[in-house]
C-alpha positions as a Python dict, from the first residue, in 0.01 Angstrom:
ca = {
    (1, 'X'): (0, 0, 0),
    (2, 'X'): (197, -58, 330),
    (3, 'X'): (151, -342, 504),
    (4, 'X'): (333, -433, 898),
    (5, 'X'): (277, -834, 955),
    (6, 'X'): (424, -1048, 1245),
    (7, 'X'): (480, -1408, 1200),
    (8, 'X'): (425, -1698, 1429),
    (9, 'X'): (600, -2053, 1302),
    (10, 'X'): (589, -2432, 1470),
    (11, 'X'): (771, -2751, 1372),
    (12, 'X'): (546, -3029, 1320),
    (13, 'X'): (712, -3369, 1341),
    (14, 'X'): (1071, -3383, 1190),
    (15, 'X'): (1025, -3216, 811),
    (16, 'X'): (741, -2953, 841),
    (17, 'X'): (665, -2584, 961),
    (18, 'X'): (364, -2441, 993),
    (19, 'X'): (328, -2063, 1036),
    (20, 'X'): (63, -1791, 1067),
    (21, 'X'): (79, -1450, 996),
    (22, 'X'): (-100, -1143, 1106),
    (23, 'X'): (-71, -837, 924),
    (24, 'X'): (-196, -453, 945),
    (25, 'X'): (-235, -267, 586),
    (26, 'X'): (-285, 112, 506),
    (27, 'X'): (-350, 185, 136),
    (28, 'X'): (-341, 548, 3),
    (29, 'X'): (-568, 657, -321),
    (30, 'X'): (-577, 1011, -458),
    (31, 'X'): (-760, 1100, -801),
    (32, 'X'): (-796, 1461, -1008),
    (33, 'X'): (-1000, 1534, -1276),
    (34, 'X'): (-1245, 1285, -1263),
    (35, 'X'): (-1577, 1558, -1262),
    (36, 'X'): (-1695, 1407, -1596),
    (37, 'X'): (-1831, 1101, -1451),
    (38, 'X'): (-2061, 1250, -1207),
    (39, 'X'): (-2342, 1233, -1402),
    (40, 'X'): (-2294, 818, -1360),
    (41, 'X'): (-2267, 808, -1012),
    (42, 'X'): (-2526, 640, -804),
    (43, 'X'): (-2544, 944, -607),
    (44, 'X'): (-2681, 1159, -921),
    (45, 'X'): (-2890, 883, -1019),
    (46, 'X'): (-3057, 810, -709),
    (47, 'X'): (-3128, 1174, -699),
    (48, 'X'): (-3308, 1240, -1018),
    (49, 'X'): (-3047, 1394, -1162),
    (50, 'X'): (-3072, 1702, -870),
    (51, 'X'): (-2747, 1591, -676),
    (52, 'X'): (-2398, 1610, -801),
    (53, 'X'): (-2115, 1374, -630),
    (54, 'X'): (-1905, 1490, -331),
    (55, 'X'): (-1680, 1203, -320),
    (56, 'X'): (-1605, 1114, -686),
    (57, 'X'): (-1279, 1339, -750),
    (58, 'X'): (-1061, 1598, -654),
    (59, 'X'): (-1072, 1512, -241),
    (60, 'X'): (-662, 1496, -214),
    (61, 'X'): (-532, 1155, -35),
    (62, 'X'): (-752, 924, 168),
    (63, 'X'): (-692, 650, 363),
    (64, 'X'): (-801, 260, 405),
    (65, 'X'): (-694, 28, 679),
    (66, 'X'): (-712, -373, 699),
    (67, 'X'): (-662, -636, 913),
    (68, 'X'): (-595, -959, 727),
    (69, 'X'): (-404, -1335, 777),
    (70, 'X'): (-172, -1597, 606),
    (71, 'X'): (-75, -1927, 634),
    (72, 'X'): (202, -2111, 527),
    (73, 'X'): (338, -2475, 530),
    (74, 'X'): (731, -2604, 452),
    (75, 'X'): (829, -2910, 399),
    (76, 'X'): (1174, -3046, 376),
    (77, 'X'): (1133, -3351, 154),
    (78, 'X'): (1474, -3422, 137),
    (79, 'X'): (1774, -3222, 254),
    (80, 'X'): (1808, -3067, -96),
    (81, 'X'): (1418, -3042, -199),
    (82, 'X'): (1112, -2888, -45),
    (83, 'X'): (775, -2766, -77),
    (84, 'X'): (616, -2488, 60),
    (85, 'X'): (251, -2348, 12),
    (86, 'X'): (121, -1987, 161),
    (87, 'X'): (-270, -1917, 153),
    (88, 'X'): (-337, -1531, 227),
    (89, 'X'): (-715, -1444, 301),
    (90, 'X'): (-925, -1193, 103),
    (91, 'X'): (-851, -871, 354),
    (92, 'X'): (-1108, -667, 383),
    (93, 'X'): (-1008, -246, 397),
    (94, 'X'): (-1219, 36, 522),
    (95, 'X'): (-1340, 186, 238),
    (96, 'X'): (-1235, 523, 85),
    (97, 'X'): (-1491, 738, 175),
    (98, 'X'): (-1402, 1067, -22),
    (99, 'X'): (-1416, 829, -332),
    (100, 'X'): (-1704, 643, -229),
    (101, 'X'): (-1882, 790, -553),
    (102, 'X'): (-1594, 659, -755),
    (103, 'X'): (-1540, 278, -656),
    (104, 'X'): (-1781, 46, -644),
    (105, 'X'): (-1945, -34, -298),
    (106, 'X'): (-1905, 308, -185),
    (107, 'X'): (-1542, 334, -196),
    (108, 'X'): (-1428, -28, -170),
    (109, 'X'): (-1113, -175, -216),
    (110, 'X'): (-1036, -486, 1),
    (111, 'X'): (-689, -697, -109),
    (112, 'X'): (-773, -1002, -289),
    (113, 'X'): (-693, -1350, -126),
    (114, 'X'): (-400, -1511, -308),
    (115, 'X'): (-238, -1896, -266),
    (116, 'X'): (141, -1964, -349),
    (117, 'X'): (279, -2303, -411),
    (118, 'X'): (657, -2343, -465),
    (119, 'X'): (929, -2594, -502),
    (120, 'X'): (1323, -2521, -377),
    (121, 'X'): (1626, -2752, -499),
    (122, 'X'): (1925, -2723, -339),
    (123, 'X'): (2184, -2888, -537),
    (124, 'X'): (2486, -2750, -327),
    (125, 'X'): (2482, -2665, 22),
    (126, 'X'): (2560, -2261, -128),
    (127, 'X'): (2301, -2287, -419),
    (128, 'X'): (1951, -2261, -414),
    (129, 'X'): (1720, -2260, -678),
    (130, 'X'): (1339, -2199, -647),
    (131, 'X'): (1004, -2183, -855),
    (132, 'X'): (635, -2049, -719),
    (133, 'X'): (325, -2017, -910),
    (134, 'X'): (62, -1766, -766),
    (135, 'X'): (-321, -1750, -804),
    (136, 'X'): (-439, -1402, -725),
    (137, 'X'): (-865, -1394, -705),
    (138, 'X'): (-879, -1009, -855),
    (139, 'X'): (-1242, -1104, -919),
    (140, 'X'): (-1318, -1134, -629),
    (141, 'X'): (-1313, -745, -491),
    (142, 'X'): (-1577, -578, -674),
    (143, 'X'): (-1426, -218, -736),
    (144, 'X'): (-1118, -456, -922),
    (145, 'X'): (-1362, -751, -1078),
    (146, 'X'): (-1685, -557, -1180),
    (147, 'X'): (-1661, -466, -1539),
    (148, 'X'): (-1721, -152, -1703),
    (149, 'X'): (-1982, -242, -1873),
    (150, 'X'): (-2186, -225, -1594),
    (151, 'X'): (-2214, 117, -1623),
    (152, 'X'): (-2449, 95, -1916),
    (153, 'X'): (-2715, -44, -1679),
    (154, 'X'): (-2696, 263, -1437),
    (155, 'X'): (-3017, 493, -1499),
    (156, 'X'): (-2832, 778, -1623),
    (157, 'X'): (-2685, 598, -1882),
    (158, 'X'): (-2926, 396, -1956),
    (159, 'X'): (-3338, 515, -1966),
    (160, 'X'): (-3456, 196, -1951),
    (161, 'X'): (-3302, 68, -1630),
    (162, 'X'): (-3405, 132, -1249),
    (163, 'X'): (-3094, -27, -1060),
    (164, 'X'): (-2888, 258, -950),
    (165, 'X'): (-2650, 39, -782),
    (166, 'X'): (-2460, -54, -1176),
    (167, 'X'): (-2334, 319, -1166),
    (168, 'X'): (-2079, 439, -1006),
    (169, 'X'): (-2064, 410, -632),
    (170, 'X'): (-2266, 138, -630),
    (171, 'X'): (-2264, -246, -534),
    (172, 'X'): (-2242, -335, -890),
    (173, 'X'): (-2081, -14, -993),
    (174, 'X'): (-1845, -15, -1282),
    (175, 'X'): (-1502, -105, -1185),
    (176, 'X'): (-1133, -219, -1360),
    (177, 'X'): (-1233, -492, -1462),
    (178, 'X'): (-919, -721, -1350),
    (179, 'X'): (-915, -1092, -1445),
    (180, 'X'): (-793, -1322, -1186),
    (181, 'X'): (-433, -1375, -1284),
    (182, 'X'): (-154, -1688, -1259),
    (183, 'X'): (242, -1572, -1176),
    (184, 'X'): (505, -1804, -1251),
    (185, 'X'): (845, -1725, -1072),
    (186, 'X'): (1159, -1853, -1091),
    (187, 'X'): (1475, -1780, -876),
    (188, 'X'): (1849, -1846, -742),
    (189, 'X'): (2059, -1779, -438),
    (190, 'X'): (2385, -1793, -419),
    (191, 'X'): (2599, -1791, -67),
    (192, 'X'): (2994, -1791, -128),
    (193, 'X'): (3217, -1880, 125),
    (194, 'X'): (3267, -1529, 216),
    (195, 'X'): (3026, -1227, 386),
    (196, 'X'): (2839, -1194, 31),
    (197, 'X'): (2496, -1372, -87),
    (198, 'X'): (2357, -1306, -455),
    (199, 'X'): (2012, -1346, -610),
    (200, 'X'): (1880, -1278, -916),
    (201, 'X'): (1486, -1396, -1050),
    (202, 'X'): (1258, -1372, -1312),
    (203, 'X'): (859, -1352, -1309),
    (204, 'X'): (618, -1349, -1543),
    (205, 'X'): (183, -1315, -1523),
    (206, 'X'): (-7, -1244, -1822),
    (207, 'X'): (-183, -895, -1721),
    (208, 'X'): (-511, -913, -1602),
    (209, 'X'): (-659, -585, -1825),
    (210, 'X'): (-872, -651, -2131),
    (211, 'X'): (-864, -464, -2427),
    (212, 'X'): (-1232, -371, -2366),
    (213, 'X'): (-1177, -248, -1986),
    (214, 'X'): (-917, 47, -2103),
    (215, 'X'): (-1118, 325, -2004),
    (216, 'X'): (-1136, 304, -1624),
    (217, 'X'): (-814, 166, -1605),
    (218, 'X'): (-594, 517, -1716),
    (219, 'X'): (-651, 512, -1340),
    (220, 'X'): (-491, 204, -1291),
    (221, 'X'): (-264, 60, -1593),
    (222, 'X'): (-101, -254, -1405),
    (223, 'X'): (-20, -422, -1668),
    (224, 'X'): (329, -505, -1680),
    (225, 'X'): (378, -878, -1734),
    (226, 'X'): (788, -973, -1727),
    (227, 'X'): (984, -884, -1397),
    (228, 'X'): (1367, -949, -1381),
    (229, 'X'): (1545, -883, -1035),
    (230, 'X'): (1907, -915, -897),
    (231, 'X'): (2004, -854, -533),
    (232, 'X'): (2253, -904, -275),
    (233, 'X'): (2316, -922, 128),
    (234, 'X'): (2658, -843, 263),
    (235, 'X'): (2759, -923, 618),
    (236, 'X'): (2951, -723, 810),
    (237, 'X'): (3233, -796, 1068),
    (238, 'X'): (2983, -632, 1343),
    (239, 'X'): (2732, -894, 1233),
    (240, 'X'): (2483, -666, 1100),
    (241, 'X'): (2389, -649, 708),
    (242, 'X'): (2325, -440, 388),
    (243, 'X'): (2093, -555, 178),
    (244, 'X'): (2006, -389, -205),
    (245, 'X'): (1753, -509, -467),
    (246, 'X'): (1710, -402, -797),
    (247, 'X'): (1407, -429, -1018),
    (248, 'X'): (1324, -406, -1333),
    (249, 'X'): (956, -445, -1535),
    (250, 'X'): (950, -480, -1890),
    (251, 'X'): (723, -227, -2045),
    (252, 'X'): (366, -394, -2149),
    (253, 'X'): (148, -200, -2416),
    (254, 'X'): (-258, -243, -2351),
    (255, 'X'): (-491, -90, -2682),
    (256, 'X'): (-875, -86, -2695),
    (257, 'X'): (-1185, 75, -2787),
    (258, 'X'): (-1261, 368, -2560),
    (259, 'X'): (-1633, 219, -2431),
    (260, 'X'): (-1794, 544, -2403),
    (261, 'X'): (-1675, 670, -2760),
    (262, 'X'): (-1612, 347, -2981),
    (263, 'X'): (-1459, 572, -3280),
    (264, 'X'): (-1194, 668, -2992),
    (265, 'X'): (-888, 362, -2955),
    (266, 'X'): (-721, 431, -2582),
    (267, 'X'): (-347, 300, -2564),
    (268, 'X'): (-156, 257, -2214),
    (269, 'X'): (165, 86, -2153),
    (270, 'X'): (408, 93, -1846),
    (271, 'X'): (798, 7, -1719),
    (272, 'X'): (904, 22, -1365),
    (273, 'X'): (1264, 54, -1183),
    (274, 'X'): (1304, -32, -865),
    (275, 'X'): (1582, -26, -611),
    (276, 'X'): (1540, -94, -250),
    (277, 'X'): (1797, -53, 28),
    (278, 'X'): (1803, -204, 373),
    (279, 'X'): (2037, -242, 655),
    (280, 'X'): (1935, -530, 977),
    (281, 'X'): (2080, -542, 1260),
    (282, 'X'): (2172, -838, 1444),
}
């Protein structure tokens, strides 16, 4: 996902800021070896069985683009505590057409809409120390919410039902299954008297995958739930910057039933490195 935003802000009275942000968003989804769904797809269903999928797997990278919004409010309290809040609005993408057989709604995937509270103390002018707790609505997009289960009322799966829209593909189409999911943060900065600023914070979300949803989600395994970071900004004599960040997610192991084959167990688990570099001019 790559997202561009540009931020308007506005005092309001002596100890608040209120700002709004517009932002553009490309996302980028490829998928191989997915042909053994087909038969599931609201496409082959709605056919009678006489039409295989065209947009289900194998179609290299597509693209989806969005338009979304956020707002955000500060408030200095005192001159060593504040609040802030940020709401961002559900955005809602294009869909991926050459995986419109694959993702529920015919190749939806909008960004859920997420609200941030936090709380900074400053208890030196050089130290800062801040905590946020995110709600992200994951439910609320229905290629991320819809369970897998679902499935088992498309046609093909099932003889006794009519709705072709619970397979694949379709409004009610199986999907990952995500729970909506809390993130607690907690971070420091530290400016020293010289051109160097530190930061280092930790963040932790209990992952949103349940042990029954394991299947569809070899596609997507996000379920990493500790995050530790460290950082620094030094300023140069010319005024300009260099900025790194590391990163660092604890590995996170996810078991369950495979749903199609109970006497299968599927295991997952993931850890991610990241380090970012940047250099602003001023």
């Amino acid at each position: 996902m790559c997202i561009r935003d540009s931020t308007y802000a506005r005092s309001i009275g002596d100890n608040f800021t209120f700002g709004v942000s517009a932002m553009g968003v490309m996302q980028v989804f490829a998928a191989r070896g997915l042909a053994a769904f087909g038969g599931y797809t609201e496409t082959f269903a709605a056919s009678g069985g006489t039409v295989m999928p065209a947009n289900l797997t194998n179609n290299g990278h597509d693209q989806s683009y969005g338009i979304g919004a956020k707002l955000g409010l500060l408030w200095d309290w005192t001159d060593s505590v504040a609040f802030a809040a940020a709401y961002q609005f559900k955005i809602g993408m294009s869909k991926f057409d050459d995986y419109s057989d694959l993702f529920a709604d015919s190749g939806n995937m909008d960004i859920p809409a997420s609200l941030k509270v936090g709380l900074t103390v400053r208890p030196t002018e050089s130290f800062a120390l801040n905590f946020d707790i995110e709600k992200i609505w994951y439910s609320d997009v229905v290629s991320v919410g819809n369970k897998f289960e679902n499935l088992f009322s498309c046609p093909t799966d099932n003889p006794m039902a009519t709705d072709t829209s619970y397979c694949l593909g379709g409004k009610n189409g199986a999907g990952f299954g995500w729970d909506d999911m809390m993130v607690y943060k907690i971070g420091g900065q530290w400016n020293t008297d010289g051109p160097w600023t530190w930061r280092a914070g930790f963040s932790h979300g209990k992952q949103p995958i349940g042990s029954s949803e394991v299947v569809f989600n070899i596609l997507a395994p996000g379920v990493i739930e500790d995050h530790l970071t460290f950082g620094f900004t030094r300023e140069l004599e010319s005024g300009n910057e260099i900025n790194m960040a590391f990163m660092y997610g604890f590995n996170k192991k996810v078991s369950g039933p495979n749903t199609l084959d109970p006497s299968q167990t599927i295991s997952f688990d993931m850890d991610q490195w990241e380090v970012e570099f940047s250099f602003g001019w001023r």
